[in-house]
C-alpha positions in Angstrom: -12.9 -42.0 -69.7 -14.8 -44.8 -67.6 -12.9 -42.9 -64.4 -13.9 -39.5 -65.2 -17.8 -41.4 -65.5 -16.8 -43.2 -61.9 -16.2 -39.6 -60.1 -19.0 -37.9 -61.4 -21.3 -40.5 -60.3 -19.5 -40.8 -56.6 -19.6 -36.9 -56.2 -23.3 -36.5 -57.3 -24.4 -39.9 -54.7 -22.4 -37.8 -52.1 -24.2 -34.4 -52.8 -27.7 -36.1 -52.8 -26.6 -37.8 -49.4 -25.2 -34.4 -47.9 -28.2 -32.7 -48.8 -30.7 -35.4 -47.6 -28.7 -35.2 -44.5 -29.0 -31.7 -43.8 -32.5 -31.5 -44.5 -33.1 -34.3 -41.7 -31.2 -32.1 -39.4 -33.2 -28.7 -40.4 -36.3 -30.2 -38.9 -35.8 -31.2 -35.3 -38.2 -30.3 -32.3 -36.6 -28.1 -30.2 -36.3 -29.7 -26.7 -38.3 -27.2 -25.0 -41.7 -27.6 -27.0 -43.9 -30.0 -24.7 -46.7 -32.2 -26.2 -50.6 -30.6 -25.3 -52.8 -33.8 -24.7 -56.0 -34.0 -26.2 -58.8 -33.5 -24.2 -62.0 -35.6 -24.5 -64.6 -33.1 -24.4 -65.5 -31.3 -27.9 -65.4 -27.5 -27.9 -68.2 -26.8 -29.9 
């Protein structure tokens, strides 16, 4: 019974890791998107 408690444990730690992983990976800047520097005058 204590091994049956042991896999459930190690499967949901490595679903909660896959999934943390793919949401890092679902939110990258694509290479082509360049910074626009702040200008110091105020457009008001």
């Amino acid at each position: 019974m204590g091994i049956l408690i042991f896999i459930v444990i190690v499967l949901f730690v490595a679903g909660g890791l896959l999934i943390l992983l793919r949401s890092a990976n679902s939110h990258k800047i694509p290479d082509n998107v360049k910074s626009i520097p702040y200008s110091d005058e105020k457009d008001d």
